[in-house]
N, C-alpha and C positions, 0 to 999 in steps of 0.2 A: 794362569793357564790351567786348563782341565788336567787332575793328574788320577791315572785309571785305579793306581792304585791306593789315596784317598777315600776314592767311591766305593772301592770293596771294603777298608778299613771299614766306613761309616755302615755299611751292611752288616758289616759280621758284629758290629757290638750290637742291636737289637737281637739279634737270628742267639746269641750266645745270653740275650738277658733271658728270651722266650725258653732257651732250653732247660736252664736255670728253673725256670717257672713250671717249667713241664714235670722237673722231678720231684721238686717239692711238691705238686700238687699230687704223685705219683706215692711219694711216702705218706703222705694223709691216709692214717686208718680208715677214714669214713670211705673215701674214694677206692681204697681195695676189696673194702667191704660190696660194696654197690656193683664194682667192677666183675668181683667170684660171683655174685647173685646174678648177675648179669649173663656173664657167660657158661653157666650151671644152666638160665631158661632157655639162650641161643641154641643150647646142644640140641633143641628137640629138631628130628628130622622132618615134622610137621607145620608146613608153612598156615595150615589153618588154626594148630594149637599157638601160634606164634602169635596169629591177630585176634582169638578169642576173646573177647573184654573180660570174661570172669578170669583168665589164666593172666591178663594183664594186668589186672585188679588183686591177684592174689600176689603176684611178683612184687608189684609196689609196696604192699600191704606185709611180705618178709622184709623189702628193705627198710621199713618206715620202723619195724618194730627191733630191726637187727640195732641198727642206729640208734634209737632210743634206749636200749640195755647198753650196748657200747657207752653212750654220753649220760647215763645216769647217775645217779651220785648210787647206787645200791651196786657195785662193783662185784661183789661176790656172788650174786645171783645170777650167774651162766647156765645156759641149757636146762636140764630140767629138774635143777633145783627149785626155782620160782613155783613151778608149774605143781611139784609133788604138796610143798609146803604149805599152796594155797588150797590144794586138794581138802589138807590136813585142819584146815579152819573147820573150828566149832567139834571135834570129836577129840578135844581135851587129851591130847598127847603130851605124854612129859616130854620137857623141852628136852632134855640130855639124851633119849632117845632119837628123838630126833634128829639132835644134831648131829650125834654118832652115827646116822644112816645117810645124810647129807653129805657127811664126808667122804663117805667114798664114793662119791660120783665126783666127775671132773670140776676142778676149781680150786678156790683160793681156804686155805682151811676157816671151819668157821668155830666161834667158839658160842657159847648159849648165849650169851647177850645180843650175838648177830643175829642168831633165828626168833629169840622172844621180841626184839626192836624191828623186826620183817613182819613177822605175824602182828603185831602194835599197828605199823602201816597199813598193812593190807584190809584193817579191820576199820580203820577210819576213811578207806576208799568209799565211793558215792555208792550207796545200797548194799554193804556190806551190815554184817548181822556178828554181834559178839556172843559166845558161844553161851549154852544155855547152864547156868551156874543146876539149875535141878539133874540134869545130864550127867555132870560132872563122876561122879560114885562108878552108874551104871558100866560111862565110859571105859574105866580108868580098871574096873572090874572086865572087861570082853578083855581088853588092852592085855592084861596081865595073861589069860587062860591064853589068848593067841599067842605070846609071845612063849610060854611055858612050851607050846604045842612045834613051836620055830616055825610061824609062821614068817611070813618078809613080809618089813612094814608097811610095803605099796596094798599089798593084798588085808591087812588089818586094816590099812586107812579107809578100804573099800567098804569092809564090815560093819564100822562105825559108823561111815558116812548113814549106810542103809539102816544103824542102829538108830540114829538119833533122827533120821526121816522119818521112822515108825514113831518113835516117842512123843518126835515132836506133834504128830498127829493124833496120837492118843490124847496127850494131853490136852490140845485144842477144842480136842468133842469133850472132854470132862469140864472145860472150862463152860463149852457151851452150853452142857447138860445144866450145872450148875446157877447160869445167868438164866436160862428158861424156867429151874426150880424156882429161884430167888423172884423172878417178873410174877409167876404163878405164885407167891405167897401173897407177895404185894400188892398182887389183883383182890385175891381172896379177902386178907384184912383189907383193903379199901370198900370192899362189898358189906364185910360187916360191919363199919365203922357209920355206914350209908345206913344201912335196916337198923344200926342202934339210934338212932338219929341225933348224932352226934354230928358237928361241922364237919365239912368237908372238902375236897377239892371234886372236880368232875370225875365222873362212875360211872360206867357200865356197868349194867346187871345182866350177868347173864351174858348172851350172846347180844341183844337187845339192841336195835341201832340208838337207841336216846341214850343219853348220860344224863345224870342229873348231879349236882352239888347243892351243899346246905351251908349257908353263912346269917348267923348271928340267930340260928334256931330256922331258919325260912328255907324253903326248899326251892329248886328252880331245875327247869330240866328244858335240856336242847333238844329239838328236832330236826332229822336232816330238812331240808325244803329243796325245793327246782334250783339250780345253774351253783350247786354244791355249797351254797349256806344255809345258814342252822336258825330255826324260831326259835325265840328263847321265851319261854312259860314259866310264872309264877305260880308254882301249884301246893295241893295239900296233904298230897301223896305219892307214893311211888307207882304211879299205874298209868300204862299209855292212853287209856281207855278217858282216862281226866282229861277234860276240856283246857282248862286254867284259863291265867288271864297274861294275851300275850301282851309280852314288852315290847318285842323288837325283833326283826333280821339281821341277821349277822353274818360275814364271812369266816369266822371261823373261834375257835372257844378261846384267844386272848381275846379280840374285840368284845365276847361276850361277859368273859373273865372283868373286865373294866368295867362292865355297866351295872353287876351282879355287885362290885366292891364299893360301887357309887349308892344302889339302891338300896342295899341289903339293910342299911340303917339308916335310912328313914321313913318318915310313917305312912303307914298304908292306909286307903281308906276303900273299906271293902260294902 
C-alpha cells in the first residue's frame, strides 16, 4: 500500500544531496571569483553597456585571466606585482631592489630567488627579448643617481625603460653604419682585385649594369637581356663597348656561375 510519507522520505534525500552540491560548488574559489566579477558588471544601470560585445568580451577576458593567476603554479604574483616586474625586463634592476619594492605591495613575502626565477620565466615566454648585456653599466649607473635623488622605483623603471629604447636604437644605426662601411670596402677591393686582373667572382664596376668575373686568367661579363636574364660573354676586357663572343642566356649569375666553372678550363679556339 501507498504510504505518503515514504514518497516524501524518497524526495527529500535527492532535494538534501542537491543542497549538499550546491554548497560545495558555492565554496569553489573559482565560482566566487566568477560570481564577484559577475556581479561587479551586473551593477551597470546600462541595459546597452550590459549587451555590448566589447564590455562582454572584456568581462570574460578578467574572468579568464583572474582564474588563471588564481590556478597557476606562480602563487605570489597577485595584482600588480606581475605587471611592475615585467615592466622591469631588460633595464637590468638589482634583484634586492627589487624585491624590496615588491614587498610592499599586497601579497605573500617574496625573497630574490622568487623575483630572479619570475623574471627567468617571463624571459623564455614567446617573443620575449633577454636584456642587452652592453646596457648593463649604463643601466645600473641612471639606477643608482635616481635612487640617490629618491626617486620610486615605478617612475626609475619608466627612465630606463626610455633609456635603453634610445640605446637600443643608437646602437642598431652604428651597427648598420658599420655593415654599409664593411659592404662599401668589400665592393671597393672586389673592384680592384677585377682591374688587377686577378680571379675573381662576379663585379660590378661602378654603377655599371654588367658584372664581370675572371677564372683561370679568362674574363667573362654578364649582360642584363629581355624577360630579366643575363648574356654571358667571353671577352678581352673590361668595356661594354666589346662585342665578345657570346656563350649563352641565362636566368641568373648561379646558372651562369656553372657554365663559367665548366668552360673556364678548357681550350678555346679563337
Amino acid at each position: 500500500m501507498f504510504d505518503g510519507r515514504t514518497f516524501s522520505g524518497c524526495l527529500s534525500f535527492p532535494l538534501i544531496a542537491l543542497a549538499k552540491i550546491e554548497v560545495f560548488m558555492i565554496d569553489d574559489d573559482r565560482i566566487r571569483t566568477v560570481r564577484d566579477i559577475i556581479n561587479d558588471y551586473v551593477k551597470s544601470p546600462s541595459l546597452q553597456h550590459l549587451r555590448d560585445p566589447h564590455s562582454v568580451f572584456t568581462v570574460a577576458k578578467t574572468i579568464v585571466k583572474q582564474l588563471d593567476r588564481e590556478s597557476g603554479i606562480w602563487r605570489k604574483w597577485e595584482g600588480e606585482r606581475d605587471g611592475l616586474l615585467k615592466e622591469s625586463l631588460g633595464c637590468w634592476i638589482p634583484i634586492e631592489e627589487l624585491r624590496d619594492y615588491l614587498n610592499i605591495l599586497p601579497g605573500p613575502q617574496l625573497t630574490a630567488t622568487d623575483v630572479s626565477q619570475r623574471q627567468r620565466a617571463c624571459y623564455e615566454e614567446p617573443y620575449a627579448k633577454y636584456p642587452n648585456d652592453e646596457l648593463e653599466e649604463g643601466c645600473l649607473i641612471l639606477f643608482a643617481e635616481e635612487k640617490a635623488l629618491g626617486t620610486e622605483l615605478p617612475a626609475i623603471i619608466g627612465r630606463l625603460t626610455e633609456h635603453v629604447e634610445a640605446e637600443e636604437e643608437r646602437l642598431r644605426l652604428e651597427r648598420e653604419a658599420r655593415y654599409k662601411a664593411m659592404r662599401e670596402d668589400e665592393k671597393v677591393a672586389a673592384e680592384q682585385r677585377l682591374l688587377s686582373g686577378a680571379d675573381c667572382k662576379w663585379t660590378h664596376l661602378k654603377k655599371s649594369p654588367e658584372c664581370y668575373c675572371r677564372s683561370n686568367g679568362r674574363t667573362y661579363r654578364l649582360t642584363p637581356a629581355r624577360d630579366k636574364r643575363w648574356n654571358l660573354h667571353r671577352v678581352t676586357c673590361l668595356s661594354p663597348d666589346e662585342k665578345g663572343d657570346l656563350i649563352g642566356t641565362y636566368g641568373g649569375r648561379g646558372d651562369a656561375s656553372k657554365v663559367v666553372a665548366k668552360i673556364a678550363y678548357q681550350l678555346e679556339y679563337r
